[in-house]
Structure formats: C-alpha cells, structure tokens
C-alpha positions in Angstrom: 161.7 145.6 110.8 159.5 143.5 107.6 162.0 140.6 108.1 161.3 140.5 112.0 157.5 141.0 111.6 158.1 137.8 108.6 159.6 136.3 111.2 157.0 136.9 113.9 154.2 136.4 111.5 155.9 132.7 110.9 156.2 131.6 114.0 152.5 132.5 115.2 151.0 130.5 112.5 151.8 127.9 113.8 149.9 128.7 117.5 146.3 128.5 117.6 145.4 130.2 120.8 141.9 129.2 122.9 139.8 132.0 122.9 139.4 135.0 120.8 139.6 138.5 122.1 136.2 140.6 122.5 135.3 143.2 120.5 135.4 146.6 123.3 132.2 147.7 124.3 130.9 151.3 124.4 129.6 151.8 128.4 132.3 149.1 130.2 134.3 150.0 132.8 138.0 148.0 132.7 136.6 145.7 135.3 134.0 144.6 132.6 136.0 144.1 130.2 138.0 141.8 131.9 134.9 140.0 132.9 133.8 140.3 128.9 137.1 138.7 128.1 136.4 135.7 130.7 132.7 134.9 129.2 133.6 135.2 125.8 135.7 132.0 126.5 132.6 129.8 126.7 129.8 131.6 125.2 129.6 134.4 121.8 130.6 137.8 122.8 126.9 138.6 122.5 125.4 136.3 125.2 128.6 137.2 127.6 127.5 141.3 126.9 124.2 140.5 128.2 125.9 138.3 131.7 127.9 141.0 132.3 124.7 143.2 132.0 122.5 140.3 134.6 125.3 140.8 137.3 125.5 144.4 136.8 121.6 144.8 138.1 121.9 141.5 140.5 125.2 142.8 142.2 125.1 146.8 143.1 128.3 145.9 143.9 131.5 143.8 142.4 132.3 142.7 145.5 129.3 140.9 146.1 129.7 139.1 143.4 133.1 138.3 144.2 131.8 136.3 148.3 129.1 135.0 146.4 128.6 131.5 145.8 129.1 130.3 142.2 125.7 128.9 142.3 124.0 131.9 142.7 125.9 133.7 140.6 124.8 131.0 137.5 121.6 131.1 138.8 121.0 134.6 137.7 123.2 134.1 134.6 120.7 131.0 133.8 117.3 133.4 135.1 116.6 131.7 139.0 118.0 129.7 140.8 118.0 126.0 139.4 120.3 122.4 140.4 123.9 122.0 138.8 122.6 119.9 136.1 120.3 122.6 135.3 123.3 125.2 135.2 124.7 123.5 132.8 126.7 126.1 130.4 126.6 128.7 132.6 128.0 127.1 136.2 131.7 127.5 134.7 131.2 131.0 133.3 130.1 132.2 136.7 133.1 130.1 138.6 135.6 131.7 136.1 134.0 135.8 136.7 134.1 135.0 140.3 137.8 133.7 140.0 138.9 136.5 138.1 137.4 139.4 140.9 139.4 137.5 143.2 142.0 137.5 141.1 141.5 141.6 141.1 140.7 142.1 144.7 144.1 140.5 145.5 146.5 142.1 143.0 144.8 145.6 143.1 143.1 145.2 146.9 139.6 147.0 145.2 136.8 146.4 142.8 137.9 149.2 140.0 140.6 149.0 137.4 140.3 152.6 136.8 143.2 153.4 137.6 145.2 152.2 134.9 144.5 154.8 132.9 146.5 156.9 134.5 149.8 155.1 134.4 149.5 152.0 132.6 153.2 150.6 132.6 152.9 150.7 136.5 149.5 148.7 136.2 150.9 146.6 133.9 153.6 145.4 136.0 150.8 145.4 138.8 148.4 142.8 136.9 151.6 141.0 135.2 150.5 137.7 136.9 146.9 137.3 136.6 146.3 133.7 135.4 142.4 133.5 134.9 142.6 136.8 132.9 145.7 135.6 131.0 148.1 137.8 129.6 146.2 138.8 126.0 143.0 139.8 128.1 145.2 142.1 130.5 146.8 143.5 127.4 143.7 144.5 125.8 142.6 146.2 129.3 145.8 148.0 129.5 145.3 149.1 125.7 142.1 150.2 126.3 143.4 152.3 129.5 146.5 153.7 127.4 144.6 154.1 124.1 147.4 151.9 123.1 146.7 148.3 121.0 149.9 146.3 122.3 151.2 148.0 125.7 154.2 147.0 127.0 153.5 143.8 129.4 156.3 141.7 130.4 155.2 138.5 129.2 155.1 140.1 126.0 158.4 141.6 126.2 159.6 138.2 127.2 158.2 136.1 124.6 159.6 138.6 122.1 162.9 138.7 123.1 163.2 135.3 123.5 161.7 134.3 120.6 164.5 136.5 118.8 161.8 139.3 117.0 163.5 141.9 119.3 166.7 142.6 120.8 167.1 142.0 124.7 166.6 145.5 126.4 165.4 147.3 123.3 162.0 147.1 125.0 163.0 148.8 128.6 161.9 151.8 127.6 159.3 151.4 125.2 155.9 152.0 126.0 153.9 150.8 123.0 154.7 147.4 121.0 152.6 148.3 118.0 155.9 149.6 116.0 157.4 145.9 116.9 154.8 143.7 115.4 152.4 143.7 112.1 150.7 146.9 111.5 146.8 145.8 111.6 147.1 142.5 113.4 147.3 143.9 117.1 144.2 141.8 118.7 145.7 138.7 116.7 148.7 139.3 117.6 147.9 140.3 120.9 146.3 136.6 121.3 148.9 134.4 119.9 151.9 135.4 121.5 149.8 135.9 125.5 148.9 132.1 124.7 152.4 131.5 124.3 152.7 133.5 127.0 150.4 132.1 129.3 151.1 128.4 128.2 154.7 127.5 127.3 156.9 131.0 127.9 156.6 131.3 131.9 159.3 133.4 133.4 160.9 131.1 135.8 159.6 127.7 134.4 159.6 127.7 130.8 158.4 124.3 129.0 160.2 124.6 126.2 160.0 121.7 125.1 156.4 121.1 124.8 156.0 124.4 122.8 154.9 124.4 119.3 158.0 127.2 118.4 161.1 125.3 119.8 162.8 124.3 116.9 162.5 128.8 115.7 162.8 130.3 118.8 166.8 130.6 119.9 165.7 130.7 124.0 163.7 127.5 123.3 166.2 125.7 121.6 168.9 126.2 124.0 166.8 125.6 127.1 165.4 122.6 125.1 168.2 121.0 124.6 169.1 121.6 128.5 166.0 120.3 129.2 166.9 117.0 126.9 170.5 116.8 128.6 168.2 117.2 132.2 166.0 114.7 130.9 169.2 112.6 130.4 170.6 112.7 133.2 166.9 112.0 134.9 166.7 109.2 132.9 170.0 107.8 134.2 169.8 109.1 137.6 166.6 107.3 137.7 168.2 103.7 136.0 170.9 104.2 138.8 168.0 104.3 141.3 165.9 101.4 139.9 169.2 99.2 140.2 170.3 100.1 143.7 166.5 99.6 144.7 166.0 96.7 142.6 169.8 95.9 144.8 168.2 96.4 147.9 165.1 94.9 147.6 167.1 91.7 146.7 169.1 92.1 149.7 166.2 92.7 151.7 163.9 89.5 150.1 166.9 87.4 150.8 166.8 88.6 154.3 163.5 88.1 154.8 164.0 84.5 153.8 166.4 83.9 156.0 164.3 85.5 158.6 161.4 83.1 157.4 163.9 80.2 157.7 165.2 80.5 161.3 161.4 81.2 162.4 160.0 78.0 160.8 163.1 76.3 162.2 162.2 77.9 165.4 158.3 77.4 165.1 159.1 73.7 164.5 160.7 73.2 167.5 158.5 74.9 169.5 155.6 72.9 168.0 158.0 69.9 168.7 158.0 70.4 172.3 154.7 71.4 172.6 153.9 67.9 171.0 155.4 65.9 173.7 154.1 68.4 176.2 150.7 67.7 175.0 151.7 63.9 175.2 152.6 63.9 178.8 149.6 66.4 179.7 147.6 63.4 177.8 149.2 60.8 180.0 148.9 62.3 183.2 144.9 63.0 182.1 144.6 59.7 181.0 146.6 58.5 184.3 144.1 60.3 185.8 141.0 59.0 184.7 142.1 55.3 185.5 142.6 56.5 189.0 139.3 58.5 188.8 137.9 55.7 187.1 139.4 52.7 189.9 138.2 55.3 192.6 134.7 55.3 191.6 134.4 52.0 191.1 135.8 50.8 194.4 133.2 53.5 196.2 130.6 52.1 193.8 131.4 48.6 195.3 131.6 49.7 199.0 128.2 51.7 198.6 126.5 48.2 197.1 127.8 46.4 200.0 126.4 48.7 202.7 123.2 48.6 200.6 123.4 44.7 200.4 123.8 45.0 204.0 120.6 47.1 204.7 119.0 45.3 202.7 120.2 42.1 204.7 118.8 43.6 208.0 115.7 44.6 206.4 115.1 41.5 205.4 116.1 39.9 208.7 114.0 42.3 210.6 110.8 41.7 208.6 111.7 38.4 208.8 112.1 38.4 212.4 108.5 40.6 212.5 107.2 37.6 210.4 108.1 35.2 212.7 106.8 37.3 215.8 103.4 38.1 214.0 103.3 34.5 213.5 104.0 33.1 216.9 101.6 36.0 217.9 98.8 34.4 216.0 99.6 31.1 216.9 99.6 32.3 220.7 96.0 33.5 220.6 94.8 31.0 218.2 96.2 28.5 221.4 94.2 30.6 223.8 90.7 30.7 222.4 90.9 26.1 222.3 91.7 26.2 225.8 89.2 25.7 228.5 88.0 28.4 230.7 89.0 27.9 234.2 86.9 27.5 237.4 85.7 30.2 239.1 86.4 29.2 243.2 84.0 31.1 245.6 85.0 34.1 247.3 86.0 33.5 251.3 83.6 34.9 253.6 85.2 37.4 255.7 85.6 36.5 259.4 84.2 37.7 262.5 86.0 39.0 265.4 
C-alpha cells in the first residue's frame, strides 16, 4: 500500500486545486457546510462563518434564500441594500450560495441534508453530480455525516482507479477511502484528487489531454493518445473539407462569372436597344415639335391677319366717322353764311 500512496502522493503534487477545504464548524447543519465550502472560495473561512451566520437571521428559511434575488441576498452579506458596483466582493458569493440551494433543492427536492447521516453511500450517489459544490466539498459533507474523512464517492473511486492507485472493483464495496490514501492528508487529499475530479476526470467526457497527470495516469494515456489519433483524423477530416469547399467555392465563383458574363452580355443588349428606342422616341419628339412648332406659327400668322384686318376696318370706320364729322361740320358751317329767307304773309281765310 506505501508504494501506491508514493504513487498517489506523486501524482497530486503536481495539482494545485482552487480553493481550500473549510475547517468544520461546531453548530452547522450539512446544508451550512456546503454553503461554508462555497464562501470560503472567495473570502477567509472567518468572514464566510459570519455570511452564513447574516443569512441565517435574514432567511428563517433556506428556501427563501434560494427564490431570492442575488442582489438582495449581497445586500445583506454587504449590510443594506447598495448598487452592483457597491456589491462588489460579495455579489458572486451570494450568486454562487444561491446556485448551490438550487443545486440542493433539485438533487434532494428539500432544504436539509440531514439525511445523509443515515445512509451516506446512498446520499453519496444522490449528490454525485453537484457541480457548484464540486466533488471535495460533497466529500467533506458526506464525511462529516458518516464520521468518515474520505467516503466513498464515485468520482473518487473513478479518479483512483483510473489513475492506477487502486485496482478496478476493489472499491465496490468499500465504504471508507481513508485505508487507500496517506494516513493524515485526508482534507488534502480530499481536495486534489475532487479538482481532478471536477476538472479533467468527468465520467463520460474525460479531457485527458489537458490534465496535468496524463503522461502517469494509464486511463489518461490511453484515452490521450485516442484523443491524438481523434484529433488526427479531425485534422484530416477537416483538410479534406477545406479542399472540397475550397473545390466548390471554385466551381461556384467560376459559375458566378459566367453568370456575370451572360448578364452583362444581356444588359448590353438590352441597353443597345433601348438606345435606339430612345433615338426614335427622340425623333418622333423632335418630329413633333416642328409640327407643333409650324402649327403655331401658321395660327400665329392667321390670328395677325384677322387682327390686321380689324384693325383695317377700324381704321376705315374712324376714317369714314372722320369724314362724316367733317362733312357734318362743313354742312352747318354752310348754313349759318346763308341768308334767311322771306317770310310771305299768311292768306286770309275766305268767306262763304
């Protein structure tokens, strides 16, 4: 077992996981640990202690906490209510706790982790998946609900197994992991191999290759070197597909200039015969005009004849009017020379 824990101890040197475990407190319920274990990420455990103990008196309940808006819930981690810039350093601690009741409400449909302490490989299996808690945090709450430093968790058992410490299906039945790794280094432990966990050793998706342990662990080597040949074949997959596209994209420029041709051929010859329509609209206009044009200059000559011939009678007439006020004058002037003639005497009337 020392040359596995050597071994174990070797290849966790070389992770460096995000956040340190908390230290348990005396008084906290499992659900408060796990929220303990979500402050501690951005502020020392003694600040998130006393956040945990704010939202205890501003929330009667957990579930309030859980429909309440993250605002609000930094408000009272911050002491009132105050604008995002002003929540600064305490917005994400309240958006994480929030995160991680929902994360409980869903997986456990309650506010109370209680009951793990009665049968803790059942809970574990319940919380296997939490991914704001992560998978040291639920360890440490299903430790402190067993009494047991490492329980069994399968992300644990996965990462150990495939990471060669321990033979595959030596764990099935174990209930505590202590006996498998370093006496004294549980927590550290405990937080190395849930970042690996939580980070790099997923159960369906591993990313091997980006995993500080590939070139030690036997399941990372062989899934890395899939992963290479997958990368490979990607690679050339993806060649084959830049050359057909680059193939068809030719095909489809060069038919597209052919398309360009035969409409700029065709554009010119409609522009061709709309040129010599335009020309004979332009002659027929200009046809047009000079007819318009002869039109109005023949009625402009027949309307100065009939005016010449007014003017002809008007001048006539007040010629003739002339000549008849004349002769009128002349008339009387001839009238008042003349002598007056002789008055003869009136015949008496005669007598019968």
């Amino acid at each position: 077992m020392s040359n596995k824990n050597d071994q174990l101890q070797k290849l966790l040197k070389k992770i460096t996981p995000r956040a340190a475990l908390p230290k348990p407190v005396e008084g906290f319920s499992l659900l408060e640990h796990g929220l303990l274990c979500v402050f501690v990420r951005f502020v020392p455990q003694e600040r998130a202690e006393s956040f945990v103990a704010t939202l205890r008196k501003s929330y009667p309940e957990w579930n309030e906490m859980r429909v309440a808006q993250t605002d609000e819930i930094a408000g009272f981690l911050k002491g009132g209510r105050a604008t995002r810039d002003k929540l600064r350093g305490v917005w994400e601690p309240a958006r994480e706790g929030r995160e991680y009741l929902q994360e409980v409400f869903q997986r456990t449909h309650g506010m109370d982790l209680e009951f793990l302490r009665e049968d803790v490989p059942s809970g574990a299996k319940m919380l296997a998946q939490m991914p704001v808690l992560g998978t040291a945090a639920t360890c440490q709450l299903l430790g402190l609900a067993g009494e047991s430093k490492v329980p069994t968790h399968p992300a644990l058992v996965r990462v150990l197994e495939r990471t060669g410490v321990v033979a595959k299906g030596n764990l099935r039945k174990a209930k505590d992991l202590s006996s498998h790794l370093p006496a004294g280094e549980g927590t550290s432990v405990l937080e190395r191999v849930g970042e690996i966990a939580d980070r790099w050793c997923h159960a369906k998706s591993p990313v091997c290759h980006e995993c500080p342990l590939v070139d030690e662990c036997p399941f990372g080597k062989k899934a890395f070197q899939e992963w290479k040949v997958a990368q490979a074949r990607a690679e050339a997959h993806r060649q084959r597909e830049d050359a057909r596209r680059s193939a068809l994209e030719k095909k489809e420029r060069e038919r597209l200039d052919r398309e360009a041709a035969r409409l700029a051929k065709k554009n010119e010859v409609i522009r061709a015969k709309q040129d010599r329509e335009k020309q004979k609209r332009a002659a027929v206009e200009a046809k047009k005009r000079e007819a318009d044009a002869a039109k109005q200059r023949k009625q402009a000559e027949i309307q100065k004849r009939k005016v010449d011939a007014q003017k002809a009678v008007v001048k006539k007439a007040a010629a003739a009017a002339k000549q008849a006020a004349k002769q009128a004058a002349k008339q009387q002037s001839a009238k008042k020379k003349a002598p007056a003639p002789k008055k003869k005497p009136a015949r008496k009337a005669r007598r019968r």
